[in-house]
C-alpha positions in Angstrom: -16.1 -1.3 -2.4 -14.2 2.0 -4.0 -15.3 4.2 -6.1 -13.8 3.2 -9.1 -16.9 0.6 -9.9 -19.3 3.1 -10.3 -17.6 4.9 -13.4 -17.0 7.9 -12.0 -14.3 9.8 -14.1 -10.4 10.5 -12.9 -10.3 14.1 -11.9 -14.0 12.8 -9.8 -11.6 10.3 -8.3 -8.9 12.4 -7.7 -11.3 15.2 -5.8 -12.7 12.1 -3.9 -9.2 10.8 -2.5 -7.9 14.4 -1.9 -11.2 14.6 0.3 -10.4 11.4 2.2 -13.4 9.8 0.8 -12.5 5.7 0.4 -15.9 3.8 -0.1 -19.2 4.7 -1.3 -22.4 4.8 0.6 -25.3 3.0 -0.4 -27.3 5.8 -1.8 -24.2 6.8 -3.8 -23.8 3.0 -5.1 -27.4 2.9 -6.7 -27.8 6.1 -7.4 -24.1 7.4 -9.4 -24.6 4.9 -12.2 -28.1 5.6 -12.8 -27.5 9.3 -13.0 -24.7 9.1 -15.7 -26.8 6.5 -17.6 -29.4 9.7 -17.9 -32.4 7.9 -15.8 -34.8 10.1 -14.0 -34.1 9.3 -10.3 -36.4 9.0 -7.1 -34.4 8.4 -4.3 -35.0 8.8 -0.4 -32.6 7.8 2.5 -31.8 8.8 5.8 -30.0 11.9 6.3 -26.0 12.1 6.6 -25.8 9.5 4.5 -24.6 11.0 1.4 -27.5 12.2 -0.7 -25.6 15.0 -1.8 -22.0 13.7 -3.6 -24.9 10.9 -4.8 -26.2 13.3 -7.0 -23.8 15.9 -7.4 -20.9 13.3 -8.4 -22.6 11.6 -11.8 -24.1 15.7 -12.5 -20.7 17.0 -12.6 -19.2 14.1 -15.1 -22.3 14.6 -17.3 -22.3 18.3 -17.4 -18.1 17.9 -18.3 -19.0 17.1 -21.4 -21.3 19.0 -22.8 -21.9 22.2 -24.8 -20.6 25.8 -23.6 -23.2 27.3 -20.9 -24.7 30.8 -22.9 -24.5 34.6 -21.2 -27.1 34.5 -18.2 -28.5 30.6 -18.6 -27.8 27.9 -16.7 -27.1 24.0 -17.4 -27.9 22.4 -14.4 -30.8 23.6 -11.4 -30.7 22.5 -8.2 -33.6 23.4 -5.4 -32.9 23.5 -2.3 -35.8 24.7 0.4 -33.5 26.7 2.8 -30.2 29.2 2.7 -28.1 26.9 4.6 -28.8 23.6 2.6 -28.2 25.8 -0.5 -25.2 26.9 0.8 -23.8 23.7 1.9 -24.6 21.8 -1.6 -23.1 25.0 -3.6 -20.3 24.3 -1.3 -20.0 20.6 -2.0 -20.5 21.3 -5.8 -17.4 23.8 -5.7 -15.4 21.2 -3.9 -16.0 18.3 -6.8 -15.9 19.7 -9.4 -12.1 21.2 -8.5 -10.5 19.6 -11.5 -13.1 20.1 -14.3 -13.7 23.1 -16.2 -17.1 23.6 -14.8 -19.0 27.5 -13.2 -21.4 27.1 -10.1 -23.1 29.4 -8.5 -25.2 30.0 -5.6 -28.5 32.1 -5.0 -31.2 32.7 -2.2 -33.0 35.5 -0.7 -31.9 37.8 2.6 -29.1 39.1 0.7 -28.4 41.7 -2.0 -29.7 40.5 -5.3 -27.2 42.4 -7.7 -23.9 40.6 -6.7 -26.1 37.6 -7.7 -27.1 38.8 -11.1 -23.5 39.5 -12.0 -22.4 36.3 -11.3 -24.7 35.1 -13.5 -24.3 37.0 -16.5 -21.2 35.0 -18.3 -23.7 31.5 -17.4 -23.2 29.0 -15.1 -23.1 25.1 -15.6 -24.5 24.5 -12.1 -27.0 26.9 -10.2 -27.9 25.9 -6.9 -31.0 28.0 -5.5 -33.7 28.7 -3.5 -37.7 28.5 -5.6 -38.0 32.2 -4.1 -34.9 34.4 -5.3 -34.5 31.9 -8.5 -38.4 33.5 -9.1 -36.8 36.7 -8.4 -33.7 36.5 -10.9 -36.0 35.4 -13.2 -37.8 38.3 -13.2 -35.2 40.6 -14.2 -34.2 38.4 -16.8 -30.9 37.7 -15.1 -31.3 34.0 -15.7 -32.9 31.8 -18.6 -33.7 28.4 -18.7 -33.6 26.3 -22.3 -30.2 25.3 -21.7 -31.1 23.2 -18.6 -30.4 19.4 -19.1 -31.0 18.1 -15.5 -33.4 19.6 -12.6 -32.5 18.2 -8.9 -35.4 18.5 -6.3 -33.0 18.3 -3.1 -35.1 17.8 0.2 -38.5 18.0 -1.3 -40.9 17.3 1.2 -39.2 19.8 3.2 -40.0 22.2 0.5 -43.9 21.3 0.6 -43.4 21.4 4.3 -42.5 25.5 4.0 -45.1 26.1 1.4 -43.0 26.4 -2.2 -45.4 24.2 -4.0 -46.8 27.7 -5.8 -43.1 28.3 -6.4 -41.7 24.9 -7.8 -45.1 24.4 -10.1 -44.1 27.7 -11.7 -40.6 26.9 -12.2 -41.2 23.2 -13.4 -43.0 25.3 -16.1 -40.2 27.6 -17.3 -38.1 24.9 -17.9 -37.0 22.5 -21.4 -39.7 19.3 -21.3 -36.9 17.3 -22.2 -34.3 16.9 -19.5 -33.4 14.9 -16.4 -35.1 14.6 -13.3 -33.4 13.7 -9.8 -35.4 13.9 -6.7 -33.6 12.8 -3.4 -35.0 13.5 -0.2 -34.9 11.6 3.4 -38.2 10.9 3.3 -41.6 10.6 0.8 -44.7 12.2 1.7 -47.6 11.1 -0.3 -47.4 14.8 -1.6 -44.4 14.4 -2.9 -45.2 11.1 -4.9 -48.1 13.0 -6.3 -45.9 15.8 -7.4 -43.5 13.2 -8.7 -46.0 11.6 -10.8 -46.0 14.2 -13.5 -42.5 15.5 -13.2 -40.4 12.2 -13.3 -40.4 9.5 -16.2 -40.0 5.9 -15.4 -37.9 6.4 -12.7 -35.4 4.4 -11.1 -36.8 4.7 -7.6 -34.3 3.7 -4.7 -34.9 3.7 -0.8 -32.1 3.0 1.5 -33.2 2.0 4.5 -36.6 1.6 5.9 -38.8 5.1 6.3 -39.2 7.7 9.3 -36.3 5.8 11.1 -33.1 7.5 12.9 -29.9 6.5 11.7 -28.1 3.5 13.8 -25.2 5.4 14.1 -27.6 7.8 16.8 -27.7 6.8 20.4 -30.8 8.3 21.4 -32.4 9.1 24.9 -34.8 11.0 26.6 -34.5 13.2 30.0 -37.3 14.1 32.1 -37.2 17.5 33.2 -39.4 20.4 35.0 -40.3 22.7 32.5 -38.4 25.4 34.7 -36.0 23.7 34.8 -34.7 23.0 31.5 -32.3 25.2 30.7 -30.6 24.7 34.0 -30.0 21.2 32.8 -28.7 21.9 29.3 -25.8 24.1 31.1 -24.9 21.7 33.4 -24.8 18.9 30.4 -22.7 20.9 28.6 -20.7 21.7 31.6 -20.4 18.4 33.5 -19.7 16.4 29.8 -17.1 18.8 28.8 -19.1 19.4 25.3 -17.6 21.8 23.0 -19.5 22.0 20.6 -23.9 21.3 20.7 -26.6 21.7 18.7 -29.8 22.8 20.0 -33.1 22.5 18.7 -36.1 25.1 20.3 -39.5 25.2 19.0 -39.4 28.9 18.6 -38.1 32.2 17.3 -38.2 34.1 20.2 -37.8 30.6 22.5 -34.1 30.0 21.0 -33.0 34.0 21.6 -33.9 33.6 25.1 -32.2 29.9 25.8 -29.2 31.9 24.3 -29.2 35.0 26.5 -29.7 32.4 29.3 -26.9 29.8 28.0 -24.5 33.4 27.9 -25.3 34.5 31.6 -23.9 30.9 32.5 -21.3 31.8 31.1 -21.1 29.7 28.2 -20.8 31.2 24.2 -24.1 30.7 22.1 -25.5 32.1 19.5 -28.8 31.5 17.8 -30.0 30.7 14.0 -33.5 31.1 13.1 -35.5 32.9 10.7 -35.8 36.3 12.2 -32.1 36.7 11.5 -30.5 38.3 8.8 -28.3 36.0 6.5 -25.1 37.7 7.8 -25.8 36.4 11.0 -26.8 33.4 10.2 -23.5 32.6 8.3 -21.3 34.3 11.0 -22.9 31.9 13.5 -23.1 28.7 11.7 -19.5 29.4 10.8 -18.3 30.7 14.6 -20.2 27.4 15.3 -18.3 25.2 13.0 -14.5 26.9 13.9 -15.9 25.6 17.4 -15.6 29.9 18.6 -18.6 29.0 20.4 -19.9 26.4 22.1 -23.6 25.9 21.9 -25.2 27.0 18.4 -29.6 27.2 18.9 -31.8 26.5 15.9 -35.3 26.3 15.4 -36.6 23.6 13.0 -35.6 25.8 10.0 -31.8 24.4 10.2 -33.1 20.7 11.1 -32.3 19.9 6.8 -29.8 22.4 6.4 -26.7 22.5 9.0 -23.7 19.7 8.1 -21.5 20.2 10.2 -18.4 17.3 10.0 -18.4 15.1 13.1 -21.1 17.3 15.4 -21.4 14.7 18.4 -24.2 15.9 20.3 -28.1 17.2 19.1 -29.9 18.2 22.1 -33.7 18.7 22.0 -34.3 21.2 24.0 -38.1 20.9 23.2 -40.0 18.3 20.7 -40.7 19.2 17.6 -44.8 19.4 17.4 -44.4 17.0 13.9 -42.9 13.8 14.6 -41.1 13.6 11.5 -39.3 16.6 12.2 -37.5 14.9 15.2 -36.1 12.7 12.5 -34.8 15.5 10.9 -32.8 17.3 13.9 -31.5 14.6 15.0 -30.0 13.7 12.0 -27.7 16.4 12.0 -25.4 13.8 14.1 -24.0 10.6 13.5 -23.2 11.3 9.8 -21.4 10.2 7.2 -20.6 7.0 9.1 -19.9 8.5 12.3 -21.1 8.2 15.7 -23.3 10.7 17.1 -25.5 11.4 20.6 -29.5 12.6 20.8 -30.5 14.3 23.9 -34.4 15.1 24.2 -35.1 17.4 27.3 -38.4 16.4 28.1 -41.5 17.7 30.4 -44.5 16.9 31.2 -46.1 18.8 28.5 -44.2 16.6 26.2 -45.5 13.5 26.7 -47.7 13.4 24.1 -45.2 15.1 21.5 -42.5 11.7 22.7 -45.8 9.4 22.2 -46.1 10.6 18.6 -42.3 10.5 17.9 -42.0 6.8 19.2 -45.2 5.4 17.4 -43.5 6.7 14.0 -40.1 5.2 15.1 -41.5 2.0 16.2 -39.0 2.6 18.9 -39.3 3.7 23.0 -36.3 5.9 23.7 -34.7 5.4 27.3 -35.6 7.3 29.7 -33.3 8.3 32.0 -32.6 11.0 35.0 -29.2 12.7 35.4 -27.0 11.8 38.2 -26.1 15.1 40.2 -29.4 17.0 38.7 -32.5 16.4 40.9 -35.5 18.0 38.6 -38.0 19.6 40.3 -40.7 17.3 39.5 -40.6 13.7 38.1 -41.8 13.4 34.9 -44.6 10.2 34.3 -43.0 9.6 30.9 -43.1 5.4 31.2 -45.6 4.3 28.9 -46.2 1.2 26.6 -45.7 1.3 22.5 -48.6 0.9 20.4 -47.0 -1.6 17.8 -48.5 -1.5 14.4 -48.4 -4.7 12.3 -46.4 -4.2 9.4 -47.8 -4.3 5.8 -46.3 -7.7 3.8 -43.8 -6.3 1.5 -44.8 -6.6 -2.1 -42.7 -8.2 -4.4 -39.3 -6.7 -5.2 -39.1 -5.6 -9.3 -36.5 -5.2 -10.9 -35.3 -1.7 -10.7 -36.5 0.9 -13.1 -39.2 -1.5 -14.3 -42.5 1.0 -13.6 
């Protein structure tokens, strides 16, 4: 199937064959006509599969047409809970809407605040932000709100997960009752369907995919490791497999500075992305990362939702995350868009438990396995038996958009 279906407009389709993009995804197949027929929209799926152009596509074509955007307000809001996702859908939004007369702009905190403002000052049809800074602008009446006809909630759990409930219910309030509500998100907390509750009417809900599963396009597998011995292993992985470019995930701040010291006294280029760093940093290494300058880029779980980086082949866990879902989430940052991708999880004994957790949510055990030509210095007991739960009969499918 093209694109062409799914009434997008021509300079849309143009932007979309310049980008090399031939056939819609599934998200983008139920979700692009409902958008431009002005339906509120609930919609969760896997990530890397699209969410983004799924709602950024049928926003564009709506916003095309519409009235002038005012000095200092805004037409269109999206949320976004970190820098880097903000970044990356600003970026996305710049690239579509190439051949239509349309502003964007993008805010968040950790830079300076004025550059920000003036952008804003003429208006922009699209502002993608973070709840903070968007607070902030708001403060100094650098941005106003009645001109908003659509309000996207990009990655919403995640934005519960880091504590912007305050933030969003004091936004939701500054904004027109009457507009459009899009909520996408890889996966739906029963927080999120509370919070959804009030803010979306009659919805047209859509779920690609079944929930807190890893996309097929991962080949996932578990290594069992001393402790010590860990970051011994991730050189000689990276080393011994030729990788040029890996992504990292540590459970800490201070853990993912010092696998990067460690990574650059083996003589391989690292650099580390966490929230102790400022957002110049951050930028320089995600993009040193992407130009493939360096070899190994280390996150903590603040990138897991907000690093898209085209074709990344390998995700390496060098510890588990402590919330299973969040393992979903890292690992996720491969195999997109369609493409293949590799999930290492460097595993100790202390881990055990954490891999339980993350296997009873996937239904799933990963493969365990040992590396041939690395002899850890303990074996790690990490064969166990999955607790199957029984799954609930699935209720009868409505017809969509009926409540």
């Amino acid at each position: 199937m093209s694109f062409l279906p799914l009434g997008l407009s021509e300079p849309l389709l143009r932007v979309l064959a310049e980008l090399g993009y031939c056939a819609p995804f599934p998200i983008q197949i139920e979700a692009i006509p409902a958008i431009l027929s002005g339906r509120d929209v609930m919609a969760a799926a896997q990530t890397g599969t699209g969410k983004t152009a799924g709602f950024t596509l049928p926003l564009l074509q709506r916003l095309a047409g519409g009235a002038r955007v005012r000095p200092n307000h805004i037409r269109a809001l999206v949320l976004a809970p970190t820098r880097e996702l903000a970044a990356q859908v600003g970026e996305s939004v710049a690239a579509y809407a190439k051949y239509l007369p349309l502003k964007s702009a993008v805010v968040y905190g950790g830079v300076k605040i004025n550059p920000q403002m003036m952008k804003l000052r003429s208006g922009v049809d699209v502002l993608v932000a973070t709840p903070g800074r968007l607070l902030d602008l708001f403060s100094q009446n650098a941005v106003r709100f009645s001109q908003v006809e659509t309000l996207v909630l990009d990655e919403a759990d995640r934005m519960l997960d880091m504590g912007f409930l305050g933030d969003i219910r004091k936004i939701l309030a500054l904004l027109p009752q009457k507009r459009q509500n899009l909520l996408f998100s890889a996966t739906f907390s029963d927080e999120i369907r509370n919070l959804t509750a009030a803010l979306l009417k009659n919805p047209v809900q859509i779920e690609v995919g079944p929930p807190n599963t890893a996309a097929q396009s991962v080949e996932q597998r578990a290594y069992e490791v001393d402790r010590g011995k860990k970051s011994a292993l991730l050189s000689f992985l990276v080393r011994s497999n030729g990788w040029e470019q890996v992504l990292v995930f540590a459970r800490t701040k201070i853990g993912a500075d010092r696998l990067v010291q460690k990574l650059d006294r083996d003589g391989l280029s690292a650099a580390a992305i966490h929230g102790d760093k400022s957002q110049g940093e951050r930028t320089r290494a995600l993009a040193d990362f992407k130009a493939k300058r360096i070899r190994v880029l280390v996150a903590t779980d603040l990138a897991a939702r907000g690093l898209d980086i085209r074709g990344l082949p390998q995700v390496i866990n060098f510890e588990l995350p402590k919330v299973p879902e969040d393992y979903i989430h890292r690992i996720g940052r491969t195999g997109r868009a369609g493409s293949q991708g590799e999930a290492i999880s460097l595993v100790s004994a202390e881990e055990v438990q954490l891999l339980s957790g993350i296997e009873t949510l996937l239904q799933q055990l990963l493969p365990r396995e040992v590396v041939p030509g690395f002899v850890p210095t303990e074996q790690v007991p990490l064969t166990r038996q999955l607790t199957v739960h029984p799954k609930k009969p699935k209720k009868p499918k409505r017809e969509r958009g009926v409540p």
